[in-house]
N, C-alpha and C positions, 0 to 999 in steps of 0.2 A: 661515406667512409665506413670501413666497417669494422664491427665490435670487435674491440681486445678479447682475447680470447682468456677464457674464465675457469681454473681448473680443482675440482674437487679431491682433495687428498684424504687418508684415510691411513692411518698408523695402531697398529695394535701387537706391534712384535714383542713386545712386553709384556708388563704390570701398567701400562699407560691407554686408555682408550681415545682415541683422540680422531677426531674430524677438522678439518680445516677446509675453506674456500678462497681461492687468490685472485687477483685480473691483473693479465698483463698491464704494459704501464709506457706510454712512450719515453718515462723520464730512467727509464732501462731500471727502475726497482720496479716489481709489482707491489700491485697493491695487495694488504691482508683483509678483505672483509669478514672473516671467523677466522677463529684459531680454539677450538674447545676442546680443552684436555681434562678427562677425567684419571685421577689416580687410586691407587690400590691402596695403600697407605697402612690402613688400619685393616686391612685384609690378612696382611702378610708381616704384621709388625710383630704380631706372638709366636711366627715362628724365626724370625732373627731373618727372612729372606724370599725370594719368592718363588712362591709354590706353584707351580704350572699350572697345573689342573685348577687348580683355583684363580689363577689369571683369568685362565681362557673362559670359564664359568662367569665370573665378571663381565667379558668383551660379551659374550653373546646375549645378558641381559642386558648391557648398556648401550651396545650400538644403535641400535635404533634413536634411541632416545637421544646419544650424542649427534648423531649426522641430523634429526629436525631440529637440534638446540643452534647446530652450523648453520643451517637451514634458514633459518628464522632471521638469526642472526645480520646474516650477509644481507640479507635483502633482497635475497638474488632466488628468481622462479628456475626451476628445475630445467625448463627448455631452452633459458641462457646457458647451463655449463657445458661447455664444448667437449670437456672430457673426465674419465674418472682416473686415478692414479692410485694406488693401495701398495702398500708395501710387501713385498714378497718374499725378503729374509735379509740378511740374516735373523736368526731368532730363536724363540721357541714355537716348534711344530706347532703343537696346540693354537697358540695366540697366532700364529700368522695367518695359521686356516680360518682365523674367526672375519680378522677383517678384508683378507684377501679374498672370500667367496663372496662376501657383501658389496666387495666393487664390482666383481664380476656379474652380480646379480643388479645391478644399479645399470653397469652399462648395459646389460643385455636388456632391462625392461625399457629403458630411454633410448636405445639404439646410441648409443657415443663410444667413442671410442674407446678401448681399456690399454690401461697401461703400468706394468708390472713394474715396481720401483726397489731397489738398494736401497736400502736403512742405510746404511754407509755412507750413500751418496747423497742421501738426503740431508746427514751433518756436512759434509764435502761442498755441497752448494747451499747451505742455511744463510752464509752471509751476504749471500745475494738477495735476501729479502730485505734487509736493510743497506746494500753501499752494491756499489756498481764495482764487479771482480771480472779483471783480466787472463784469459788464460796466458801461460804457464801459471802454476802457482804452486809453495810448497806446502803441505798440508800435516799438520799435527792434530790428528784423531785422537783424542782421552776421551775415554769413558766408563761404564761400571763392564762393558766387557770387553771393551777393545781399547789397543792402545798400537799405535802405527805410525810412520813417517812416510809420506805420499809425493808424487812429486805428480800433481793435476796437470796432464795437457790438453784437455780439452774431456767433453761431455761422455763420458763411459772409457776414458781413456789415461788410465793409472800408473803409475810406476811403482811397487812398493822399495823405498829404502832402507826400511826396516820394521822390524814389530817387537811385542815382547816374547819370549820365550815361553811365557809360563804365565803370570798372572796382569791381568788388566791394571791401571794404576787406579781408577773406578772403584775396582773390588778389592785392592791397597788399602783407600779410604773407608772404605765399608767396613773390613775387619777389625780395621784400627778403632771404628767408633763401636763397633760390641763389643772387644775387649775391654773400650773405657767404658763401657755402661748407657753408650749413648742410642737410645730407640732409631728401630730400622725404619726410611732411612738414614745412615747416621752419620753419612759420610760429608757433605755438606755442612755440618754443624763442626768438625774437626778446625777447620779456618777461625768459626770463633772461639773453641778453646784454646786455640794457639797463641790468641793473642793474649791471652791470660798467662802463658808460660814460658819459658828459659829455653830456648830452642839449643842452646849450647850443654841443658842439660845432661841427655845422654850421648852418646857415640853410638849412632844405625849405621847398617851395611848400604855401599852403595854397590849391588849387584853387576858384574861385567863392563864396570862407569869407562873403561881406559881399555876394555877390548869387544869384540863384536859388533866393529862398526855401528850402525844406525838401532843397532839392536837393545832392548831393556829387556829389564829383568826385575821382579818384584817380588819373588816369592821368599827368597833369603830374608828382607826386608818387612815383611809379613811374620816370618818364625823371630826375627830379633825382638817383635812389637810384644808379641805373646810371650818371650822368655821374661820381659822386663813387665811385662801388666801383671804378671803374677806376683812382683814384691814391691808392687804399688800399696803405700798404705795411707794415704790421704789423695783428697782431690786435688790439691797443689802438685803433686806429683803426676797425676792426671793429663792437668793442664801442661806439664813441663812435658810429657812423652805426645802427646799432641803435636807441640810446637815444635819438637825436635822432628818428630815423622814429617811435620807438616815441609819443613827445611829443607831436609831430606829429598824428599822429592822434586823441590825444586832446584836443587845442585841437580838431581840425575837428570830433571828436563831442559834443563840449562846446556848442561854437557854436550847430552845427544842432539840437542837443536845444534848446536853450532856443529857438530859433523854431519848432520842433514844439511844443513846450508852448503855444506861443501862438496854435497854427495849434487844436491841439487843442482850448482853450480856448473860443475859438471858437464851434467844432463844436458841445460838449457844455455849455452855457453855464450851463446848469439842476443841473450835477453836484455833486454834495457831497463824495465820494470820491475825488478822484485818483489814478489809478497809471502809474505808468510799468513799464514790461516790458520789458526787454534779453534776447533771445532768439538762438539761433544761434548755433556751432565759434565765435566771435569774443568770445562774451560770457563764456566761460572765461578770456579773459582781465582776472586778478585787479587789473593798474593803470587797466585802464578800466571796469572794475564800481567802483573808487575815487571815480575820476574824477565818474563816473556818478550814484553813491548819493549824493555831496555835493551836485549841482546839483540831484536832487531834495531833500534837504532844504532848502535853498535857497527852493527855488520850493513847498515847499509839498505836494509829491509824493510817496507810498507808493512804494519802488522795488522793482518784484521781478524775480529773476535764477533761473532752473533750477538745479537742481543741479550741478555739474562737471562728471559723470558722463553731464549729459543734456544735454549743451550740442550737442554734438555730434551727426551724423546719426544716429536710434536708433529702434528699433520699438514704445518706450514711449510718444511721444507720436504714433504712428499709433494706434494701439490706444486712446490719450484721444480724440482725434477720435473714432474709431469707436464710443466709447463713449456721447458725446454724441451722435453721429447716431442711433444706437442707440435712443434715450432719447423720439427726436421720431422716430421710423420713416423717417428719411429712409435708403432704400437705394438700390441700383443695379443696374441687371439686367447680364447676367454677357456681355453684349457692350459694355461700359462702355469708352469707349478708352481708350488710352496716351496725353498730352496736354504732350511737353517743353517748353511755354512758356506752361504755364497758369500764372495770373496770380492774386491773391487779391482784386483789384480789379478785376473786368473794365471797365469804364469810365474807367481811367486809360491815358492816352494811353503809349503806348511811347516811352519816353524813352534810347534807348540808341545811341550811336553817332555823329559827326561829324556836324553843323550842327543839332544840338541849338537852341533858341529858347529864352534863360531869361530 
């Protein structure tokens, strides 16, 4: 019988240095033997954000060290990985160049196959490392720079039904925690001040919540946090615009999911199965996975969520991409570019920035 095939992933499109090692599985999840994420953390916390150049300085003195720590780890001799997979954008330039020449350099030295992977699609198929996912599916991408409604039908094949306009809900969170004072990054910690606070507090914008279909908007929502954190004058107050942002956001993801379900619907008209998949650093957080699981049962919808662990940017769901590509021979020869605004929709219009049309 012969070996499940075993695929080495590699993520660096960030402030995250990360190697991972998978094996298929006949029980349709693979298996994870590494998953090693190193973070920036204290790198980029005195400037409130991250700084490129200083990422990428990071990835190129830690990769080595991360990929023998993956290494080690898995248990697994080099001339078992059947292939290498590395992330190829979206991103920052800098950081992608660091770990996407390292896989090219890994496969070229072992002779294996290379394979250029979407960051995007890597949160898109994460929940496949833990629960066995059917295509169609509808996809809600959150994170610190994207934020989308997807409709999955299969492996490299997207629909977008909508995005934000202007800012990520990710980088929502983010703002909101350096205006309260909270160390970068600070956006993650917002959920536990929220629950210290009066979410009925203040009254935030819910940007374009009743027009532009599938589409969000978060920048409005961003200026409301800042007009009000300036006549903040105790931490109870704090905690109360917390829990009201935190709110906030879940009414607008509330909203826009149920007209994605409908946009979906749609689409996939013929379907028996519904799922929904909350993917992306945003989907960690546990009051809108709440929010979230309710309005699929509601509607009617299977909801699945990654694991905690792998919400966030990581080289386990490079390595599931690479696995599936793996599967259908699609590879990439090893002059494959860097691509920081690759898209998982090529055919949807770029919707990002001042005089948007909704």
């Amino acid at each position: 019988m012969a070996e499940k095939p075993i695929i080495l992933g590699i993520e660096t499109s960030c402030d995250e240095t990360a190697v991972a090692i998978i094996q298929d599985d006949e029980s349709g999840v693979p298996k994870i033997l590494s998953n090693i994420i190193s973070s920036q953390f204290d790198i980029h916390k005195e400037f409130g954000g991250v700084v490129p150049e200083l990422a990428a300085r990071s990835h190129v003195e830690k990769i080595d060290l991360i990929a023998k720590k993956a290494i080690d780890e898995s248990g697994v001799n080099l001339d078992k990985v059947s292939a290498i997979a590395a992330t190829a954008g979206p991103g920052l330039i800098v950081c992608l160049t660091v770990g996407l020449n390292f896989g090219k350099a890994m496969a070229s030295s072992l002779g294996l196959p290379f394979i250029g992977v979407n960051h995007l699609e890597g949160h898109a198929l994460s929940p496949k490392l833990n629960s066995k996912l059917n295509y169609p599916y509808l996809l809600l991408l959150i994170s610190g720079g994207h934020t989308q409604f997807l409709s999955v039908q299969g492996l490299g094949k997207y629909k977008r039904l909508g995005t934000t306009i202007d800012d990520a809900v990710g980088e929502a969170f983010d703002k909101t925690a350096k205006l309260l004072g909270i160390e970068f990054p600070g956006g993650p910690q917002i959920e536990q001040y929220a629950k210290r606070g009066d979410s009925n507090k203040y009254k935030l914008p819910k940007p374009i919540i009743n027009r532009g279909g599938c589409n969000l908007s978060f920048a409005g929502l961003k200026t409301a946090v800042l007009r009000i954190s300036q006549t903040i004058k105790n931490k109870q107050e704090k905690y109360d615009l917390a829990a009201s942002f935190q709110k906030t956001v879940e009414e607008i993801l509330y909203k826009k999911s149920i007209q994605a379900i409908k946009e979906f619907k749609k689409i996939n008209i013929n379907n028996k199965n519904n799922t929904f998949v909350v993917a992306g650093g945003v989907a960690a957080n546990k009051k809108i996975r709440e929010v979230l699981s309710n309005l699929c049962k509601r509607e009617g919808f299977k909801s699945i969520f990654p694991p905690i662990n792998l919400c966030g940017d990581n080289a386990a769901m490079i390595a599931m991409v690479g696995l599936e590509k793996f599967k259908l021979k699609k590879f990439n020869t090893l002059d494959f570019p860097a691509n920081p605004r690759w898209s998982l929709d090529e055919n949807a219009a770029f919707l990002k920035g001042a005089g948007v049309k909704l």
